[in-house]
KOLVOVO-46911 format. One line per field, with one value per residue (C-alpha): residue number from 0; z, y, x. Coordinates in pm, whole numbers. Last residue first. Layout:
N
drennu <- [NUM  ...]
z <- [Z  ...]
y <- [Y  ...]
x <- [X  ...]
***
This chain:
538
drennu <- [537  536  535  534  533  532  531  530  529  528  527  526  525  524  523  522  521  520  519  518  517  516  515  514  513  512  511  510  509  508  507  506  505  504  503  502  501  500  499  498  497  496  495  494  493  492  491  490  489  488  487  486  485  484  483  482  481  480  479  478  477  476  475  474  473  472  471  470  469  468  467  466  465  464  463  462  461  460  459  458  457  456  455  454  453  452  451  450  449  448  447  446  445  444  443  442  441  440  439  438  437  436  435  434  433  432  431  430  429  428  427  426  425  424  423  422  421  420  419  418  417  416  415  414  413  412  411  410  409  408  407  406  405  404  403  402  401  400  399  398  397  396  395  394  393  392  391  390  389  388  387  386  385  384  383  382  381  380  379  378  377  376  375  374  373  372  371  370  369  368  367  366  365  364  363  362  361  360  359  358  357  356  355  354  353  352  351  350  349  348  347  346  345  344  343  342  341  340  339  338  337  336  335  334  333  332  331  330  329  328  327  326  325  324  323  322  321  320  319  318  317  316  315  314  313  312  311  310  309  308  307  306  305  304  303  302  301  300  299  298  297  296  295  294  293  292  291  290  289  288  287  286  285  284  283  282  281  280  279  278  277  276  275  274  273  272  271  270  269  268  267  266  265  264  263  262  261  260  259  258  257  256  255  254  253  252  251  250  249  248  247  246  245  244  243  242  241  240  239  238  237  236  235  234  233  232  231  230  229  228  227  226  225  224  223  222  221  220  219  218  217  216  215  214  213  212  211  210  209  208  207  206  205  204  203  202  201  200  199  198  197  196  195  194  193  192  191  190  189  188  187  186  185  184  183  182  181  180  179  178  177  176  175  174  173  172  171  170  169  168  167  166  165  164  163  162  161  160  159  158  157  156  155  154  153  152  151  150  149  148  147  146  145  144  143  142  141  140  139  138  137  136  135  134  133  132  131  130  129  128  127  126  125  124  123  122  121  120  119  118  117  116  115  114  113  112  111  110  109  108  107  106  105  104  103  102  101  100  99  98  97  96  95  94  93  92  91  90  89  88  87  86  85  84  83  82  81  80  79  78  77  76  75  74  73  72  71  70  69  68  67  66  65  64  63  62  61  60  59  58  57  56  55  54  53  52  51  50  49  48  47  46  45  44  43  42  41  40  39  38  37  36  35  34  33  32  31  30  29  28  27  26  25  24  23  22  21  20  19  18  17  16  15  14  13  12  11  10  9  8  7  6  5  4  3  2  1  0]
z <- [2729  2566  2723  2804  2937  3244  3468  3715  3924  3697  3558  3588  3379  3590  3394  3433  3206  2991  2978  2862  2763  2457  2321  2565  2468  2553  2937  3298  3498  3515  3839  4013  4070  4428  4477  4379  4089  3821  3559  3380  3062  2974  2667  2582  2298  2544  2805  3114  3385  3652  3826  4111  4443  4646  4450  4141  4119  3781  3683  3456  3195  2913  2572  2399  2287  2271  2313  1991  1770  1487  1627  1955  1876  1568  1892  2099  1804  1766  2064  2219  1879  2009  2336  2249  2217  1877  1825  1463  1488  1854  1653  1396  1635  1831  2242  2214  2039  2323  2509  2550  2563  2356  2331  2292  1994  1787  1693  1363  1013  1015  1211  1387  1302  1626  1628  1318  1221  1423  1621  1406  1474  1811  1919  2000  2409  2503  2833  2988  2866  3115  3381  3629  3909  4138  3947  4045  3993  3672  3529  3555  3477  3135  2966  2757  2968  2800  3006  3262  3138  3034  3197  3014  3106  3009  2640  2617  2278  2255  2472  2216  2122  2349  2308  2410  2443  2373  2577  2788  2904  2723  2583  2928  3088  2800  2840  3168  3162  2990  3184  3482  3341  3173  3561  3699  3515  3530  3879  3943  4167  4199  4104  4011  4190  4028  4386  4251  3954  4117  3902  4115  4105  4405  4503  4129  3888  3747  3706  3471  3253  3220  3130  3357  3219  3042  2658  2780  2956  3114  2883  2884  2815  2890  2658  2675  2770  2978  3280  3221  3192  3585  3658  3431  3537  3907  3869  3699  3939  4217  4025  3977  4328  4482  4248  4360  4055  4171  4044  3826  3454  3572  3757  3429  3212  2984  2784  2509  2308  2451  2449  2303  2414  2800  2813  3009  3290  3360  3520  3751  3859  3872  4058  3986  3685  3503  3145  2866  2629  2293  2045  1808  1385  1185  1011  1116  1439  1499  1496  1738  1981  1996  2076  2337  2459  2572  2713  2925  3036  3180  3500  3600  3639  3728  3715  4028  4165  4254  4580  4793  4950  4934  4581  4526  4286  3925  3842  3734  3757  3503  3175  3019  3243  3212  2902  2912  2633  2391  2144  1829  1572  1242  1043  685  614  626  1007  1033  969  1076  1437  1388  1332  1657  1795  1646  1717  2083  2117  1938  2171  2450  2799  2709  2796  2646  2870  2803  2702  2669  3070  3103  3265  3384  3223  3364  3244  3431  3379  3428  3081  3086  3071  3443  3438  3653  3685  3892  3970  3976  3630  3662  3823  4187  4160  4408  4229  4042  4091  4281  4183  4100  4280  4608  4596  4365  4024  3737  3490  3119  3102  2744  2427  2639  2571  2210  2304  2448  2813  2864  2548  2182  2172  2412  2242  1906  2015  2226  1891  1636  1848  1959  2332  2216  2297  2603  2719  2421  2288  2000  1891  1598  1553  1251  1101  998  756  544  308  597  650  350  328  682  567  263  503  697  405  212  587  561  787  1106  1164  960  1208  1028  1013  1086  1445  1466  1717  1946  2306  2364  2043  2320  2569  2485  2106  1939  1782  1430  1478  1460  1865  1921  1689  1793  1537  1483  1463  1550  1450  1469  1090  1039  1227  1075  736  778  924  586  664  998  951  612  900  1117  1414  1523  1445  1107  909  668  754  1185  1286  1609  1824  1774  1658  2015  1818  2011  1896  1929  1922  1855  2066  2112  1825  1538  1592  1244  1192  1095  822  648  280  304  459  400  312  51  197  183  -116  0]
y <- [931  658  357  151  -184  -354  -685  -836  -839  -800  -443  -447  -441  -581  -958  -934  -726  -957  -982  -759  -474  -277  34  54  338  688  655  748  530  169  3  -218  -579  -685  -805  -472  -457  -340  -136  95  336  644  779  1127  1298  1345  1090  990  771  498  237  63  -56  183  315  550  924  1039  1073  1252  1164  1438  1346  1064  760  717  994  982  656  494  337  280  147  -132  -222  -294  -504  -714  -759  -882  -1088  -1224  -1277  -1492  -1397  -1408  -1749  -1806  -1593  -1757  -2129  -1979  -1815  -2105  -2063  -2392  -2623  -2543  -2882  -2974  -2730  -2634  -2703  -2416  -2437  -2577  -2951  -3003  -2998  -2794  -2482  -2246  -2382  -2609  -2777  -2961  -2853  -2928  -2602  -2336  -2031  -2140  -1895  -2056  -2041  -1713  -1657  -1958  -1901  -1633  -1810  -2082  -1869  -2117  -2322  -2148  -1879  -1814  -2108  -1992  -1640  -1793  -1902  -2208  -2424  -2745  -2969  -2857  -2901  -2560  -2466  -2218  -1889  -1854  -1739  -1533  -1507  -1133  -1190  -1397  -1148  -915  -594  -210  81  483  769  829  487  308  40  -47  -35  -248  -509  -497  -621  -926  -1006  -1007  -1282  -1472  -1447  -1580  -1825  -1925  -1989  -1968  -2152  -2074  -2473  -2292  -1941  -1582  -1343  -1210  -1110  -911  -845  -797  -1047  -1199  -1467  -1582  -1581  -1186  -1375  -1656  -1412  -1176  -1350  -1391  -1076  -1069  -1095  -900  -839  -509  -263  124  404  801  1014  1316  1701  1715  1840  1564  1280  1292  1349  1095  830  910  946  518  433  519  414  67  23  177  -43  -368  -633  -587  -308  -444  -316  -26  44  -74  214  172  542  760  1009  1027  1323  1635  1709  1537  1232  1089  1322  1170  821  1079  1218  889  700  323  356  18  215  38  349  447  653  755  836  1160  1083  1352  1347  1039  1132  1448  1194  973  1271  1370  988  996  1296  1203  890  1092  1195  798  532  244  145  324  453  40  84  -253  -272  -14  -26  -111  164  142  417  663  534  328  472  214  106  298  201  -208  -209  109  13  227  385  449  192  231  105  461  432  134  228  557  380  159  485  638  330  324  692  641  358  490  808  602  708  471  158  -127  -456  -817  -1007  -1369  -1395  -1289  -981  -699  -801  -652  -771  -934  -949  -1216  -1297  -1558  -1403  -1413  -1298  -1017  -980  -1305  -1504  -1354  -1211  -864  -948  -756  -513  -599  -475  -585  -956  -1153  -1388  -1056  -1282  -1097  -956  -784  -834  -582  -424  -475  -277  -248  7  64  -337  -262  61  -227  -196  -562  -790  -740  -1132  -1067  -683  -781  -1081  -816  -594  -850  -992  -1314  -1215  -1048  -695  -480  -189  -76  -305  -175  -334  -265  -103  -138  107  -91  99  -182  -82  -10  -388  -463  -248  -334  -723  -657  -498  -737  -970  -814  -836  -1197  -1483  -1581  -1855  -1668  -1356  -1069  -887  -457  -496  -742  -1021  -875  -1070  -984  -1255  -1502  -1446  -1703  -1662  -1703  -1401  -1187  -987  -1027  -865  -796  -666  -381  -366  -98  76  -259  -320  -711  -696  -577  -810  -1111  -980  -956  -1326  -1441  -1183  -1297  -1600  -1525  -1314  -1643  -1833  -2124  -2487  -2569  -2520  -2290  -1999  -2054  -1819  -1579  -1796  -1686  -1355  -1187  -960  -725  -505  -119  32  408  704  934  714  889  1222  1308  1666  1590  1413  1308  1324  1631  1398  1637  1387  1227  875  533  311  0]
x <- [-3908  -3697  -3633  -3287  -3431  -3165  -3199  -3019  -3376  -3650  -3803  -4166  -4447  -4653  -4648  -4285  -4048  -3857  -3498  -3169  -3445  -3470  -3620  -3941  -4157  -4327  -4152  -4181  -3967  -4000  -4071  -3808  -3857  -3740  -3376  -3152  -2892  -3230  -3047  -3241  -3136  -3311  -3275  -3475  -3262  -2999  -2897  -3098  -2970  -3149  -2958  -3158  -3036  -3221  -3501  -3438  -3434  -3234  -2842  -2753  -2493  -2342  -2204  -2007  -2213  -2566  -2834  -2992  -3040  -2885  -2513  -2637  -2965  -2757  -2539  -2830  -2998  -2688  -2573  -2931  -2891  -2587  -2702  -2989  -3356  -3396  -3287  -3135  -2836  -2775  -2768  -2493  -2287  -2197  -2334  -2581  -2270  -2074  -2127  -1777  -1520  -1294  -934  -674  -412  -715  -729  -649  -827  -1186  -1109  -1323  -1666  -1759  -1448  -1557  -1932  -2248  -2303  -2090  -1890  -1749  -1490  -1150  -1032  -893  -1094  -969  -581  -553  -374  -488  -278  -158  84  391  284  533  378  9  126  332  -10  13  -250  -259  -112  -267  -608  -789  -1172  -1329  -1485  -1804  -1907  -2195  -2212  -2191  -1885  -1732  -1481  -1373  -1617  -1449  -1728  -1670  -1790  -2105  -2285  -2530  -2336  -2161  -2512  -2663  -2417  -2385  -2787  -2704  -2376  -2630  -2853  -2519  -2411  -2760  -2743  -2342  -2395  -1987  -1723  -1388  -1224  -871  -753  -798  -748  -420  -546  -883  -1169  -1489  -1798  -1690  -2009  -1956  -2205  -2029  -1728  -1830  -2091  -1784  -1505  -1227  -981  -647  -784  -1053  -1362  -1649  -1469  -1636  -1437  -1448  -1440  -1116  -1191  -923  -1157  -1400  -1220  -1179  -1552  -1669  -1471  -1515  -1907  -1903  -1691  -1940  -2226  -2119  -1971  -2316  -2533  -2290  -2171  -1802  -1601  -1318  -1410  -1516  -1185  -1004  -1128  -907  -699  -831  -666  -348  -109  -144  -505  -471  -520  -213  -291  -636  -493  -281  -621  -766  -502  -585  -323  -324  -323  -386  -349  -541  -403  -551  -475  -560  -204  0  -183  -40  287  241  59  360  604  348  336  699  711  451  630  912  673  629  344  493  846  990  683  548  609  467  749  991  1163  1554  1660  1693  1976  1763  1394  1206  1036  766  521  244  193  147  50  -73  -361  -286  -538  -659  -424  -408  -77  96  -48  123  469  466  380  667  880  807  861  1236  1309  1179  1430  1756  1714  1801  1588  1354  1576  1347  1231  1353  1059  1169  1293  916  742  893  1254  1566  1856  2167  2528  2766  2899  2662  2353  2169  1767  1604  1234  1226  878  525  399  399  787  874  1161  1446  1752  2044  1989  2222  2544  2770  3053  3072  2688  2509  2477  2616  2340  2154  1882  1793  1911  2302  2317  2373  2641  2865  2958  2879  2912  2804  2691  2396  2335  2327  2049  1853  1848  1764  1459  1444  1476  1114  1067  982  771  655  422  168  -131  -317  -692  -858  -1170  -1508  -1692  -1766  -1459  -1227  -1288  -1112  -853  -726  -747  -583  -303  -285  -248  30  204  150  -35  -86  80  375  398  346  649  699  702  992  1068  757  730  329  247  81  360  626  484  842  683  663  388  28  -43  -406  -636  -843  -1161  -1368  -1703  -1924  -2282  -2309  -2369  -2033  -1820  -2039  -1962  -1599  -1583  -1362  -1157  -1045  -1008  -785  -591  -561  -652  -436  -537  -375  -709  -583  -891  -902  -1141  -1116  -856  -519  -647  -747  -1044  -1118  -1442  -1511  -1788  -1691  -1797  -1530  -1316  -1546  -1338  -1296  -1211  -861  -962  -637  -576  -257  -113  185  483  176  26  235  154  0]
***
């Protein structure tokens, strides 16, 4: 694809779709399996266009399709301008972008800062280059402690459990967040912010519209790398130089009309707001939503803080209740915790997977409903629990790392079921998929929810088709109106009022011309069910 004019002279700059957009994830791996070799693919992908765009979404966030040894599901990069084989070719990612830009659906990559593959040309240079070498100067490579060098550097605790510091054999150590495989950049080097400021060139000029930051508040690290108190996470979390950082990034993707959108683990709000300011990020996660436990008060009270803290920067709030990292939603939400907690995710938790398809129902059309833009992993609009992996064939590193403890993510990144009575229900049609898949998911395959009109696809479906057609949906004001103890009630403009019924008696409907939608049916008084939501228009 022929890279735009030096003055992008073609860009939009008025444009600002991403303030409201729908936006779906697609974790490729296990989407839709198109040369039947077990692993998700871009011909997948593009053969499941049409399904994308009848379910109503804006855009697609793809994660990670680079080159990768895989040692963290495609999050240790070998080279950010290489499709990775099992996935297909660059020429192909960028068919794929063309494609779905054609039925109005805009593409989203993924972008990982904080640390490369071991595989990757630079960490390789730097391993044979040899301590004191101007290749180790691009990671952070560093002396052990102790008589003989034999301890780690520092005390920084791992994102993953286990060591952050790993032993090469010329003695040194390098600091790696996360894996041994994902040795973390040195963003004070000019060679590193040239380089990502490049990558993002590179997409954008492929048609791109936006960036998914990882991991970004973790890039810059303190001078010198500093033992940390306990529990201090200041060192490598959240720092000053990272602003810097993201205003160089934001002045390359305004050449291009592209956004920038940050996973951002920052509970702070007021810091969390900082990074979205107008020359820096567009958008960021909303992980305290995302967390809250399935409480009115919890809901609501995350729900004010968003708003209020977006507010003064002038940047939409967004809405995510899963993801690629996250228990699915109808398997948390029938638990007795229905907050998000890593370190609390343990085998055997037990879940009433009723009631929590019931209440992932009515999150639905709260998220949906809710100021801003919304974030969709795929196969929550099937209602897919999370899964169950054998041991030996969990591929996550955090269940490793742990020990054991941690079942990992891998439960929430099983293959989609397209189809009730085909091969691996409809993914793939050769092999076994990279993940195996449950039995008994023929009734949540895509094929027998498009048939059944009360399913959660087609809830999906026609609450996604609302959003996109009818006032008082996406970014704009919230108010909040009188509602019984328990009970949700908001208006947005052009008359919406959305319900959510969190309390145990049914709740009476507010004054309303019509009923748009509900997640379940009103009883026979017209009432609004427990774990149940309607949005209505006035």
């Amino acid at each position: 694809m022929a890279a735009p004019p030096p003055d992008h002279a073609d860009v939009d700059r008025t444009d600002d779709w991403w303030r409201s957009a729908a936006i779906y994830q697609v974790y490729l791996r296990s989407f839709a399996d198109g040369d039947g070799d077990g692993t998700g693919d871009l011909a997948g992908v593009r053969a499941r266009l049409p399904y994308l765009a009848e379910l109503g979404i804006d855009a697609v966030w793809f994660n990670p399709w680079y080159l990768s040894p895989m040692a963290d599901g495609g999050y240790d990069v070998a080279d950010y301008r290489a499709v990775d084989p099992a996935f297909g070719t660059l020429a192909e990612a960028e068919k794929l972008i063309s494609e779905a830009s054609e039925l109005g659906i805009r593409t989203i990559v993924d972008i990982v800062p904080n640390h490369v593959s071991d595989q990757h040309t630079w960490f390789r240079s730097a391993l044979a280059a040899g301590p004191g070498s101007p290749e180790r100067e691009l990671f952070h490579f560093r002396p052990g402690r102790g008589a003989r060098g034999e301890l780690p550097p520092n005390n920084w605790p791992s994102q993953f459990a286990g060591e952050t510091w790993t032993r090469v054999p010329d003695g040194e150590w390098y600091l790696h967040l996360f894996t041994p495989e994902q040795p973390d950049l040195n963003w004070d080097h000019p060679v590193v912010r040239q380089e990502h400021e490049d990558v993002l060139r590179f997409w954008f000029e492929r048609g791109a519209a936006g960036v998914r930051i990882d991991s970004a508040a973790l890039c810059a690290k303190a001078p010198g790398l500093p033992d940390a108190d306990e529990d201090d996470t200041t060192l490598y979390v959240d720092r000053d130089e990272l602003h810097d950082i993201y205003r160089a990034w934001r002045a390359v993707a305004d050449e291009y009309g592209g956004v920038l959108i940050g996973e951002l683990w920052v509970p702070d709000p007021d810091r969390f707001s900082r990074y979205l300011r107008s020359d820096e990020l567009h958008t960021a996660f909303n992980f305290d939503f995302l967390a809250r436990p399935w409480e009115a008060a919890e809901l609501r009270a995350s729900i004010d803080t968003t708003l209020a803290f977006h507010a003064p920067v002038g940047a939409p709030a967004t809405w995510v209740l899963c993801n690629h990292d996250v228990t699915r939603t109808v398997t948390r939400y029938g638990r007795d915790d229905t907050g998000f907690d890593f370190a609390k995710k343990r085998f055997g938790t037990p879940t009433d997977l009723a009631t929590g398809t019931r209440r992932a129902r009515a999150a639905a059309l709260l998220s949906l409903a809710l100021p801003g833009s919304v974030y969709l992993f795929q196969g929550e609009e099937l209602g897919l629990p999370e899964a169950d992996i054998p041991l030996d064939r969990i591929h996550d590193p955090m269940h490793f790392r742990s020990g054991g403890a941690d079942p990992g993510r891998d439960g929430c990144r099983v293959p989609l079921p397209w189809a009730a009575d085909a091969p691996y229900y409809g993914f793939g049609s050769a092999v076994d998929p990279w993940l195996p898949q449950p039995e008994g998911w023929a009734p949540y395959a895509a094929d027998v929810q498009a048939a059944d009109p009360g399913s959660m696809l087609n809830l999906y479906r026609r609450a996604l088709r609302l959003r996109r057609a009818g006032p008082g949906f996406g970014d704009g004001p919230l108010r909040w109106l009188p509602a019984a103890p328990g009970v949700l009630v908001f208006g947005r403009g052009g008359g919406l009022i959305c319900v959510v019924n969190l309390a145990g008696d049914p709740a009476e409907l507010p004054g309303h011309t019509s009923v748009l939608l509900t997640s379940g049916p009103l009883d026979d008084a017209g009432r609004l069910p427990r774990d149940t939501a309607a949005w209505l228009r006035a």
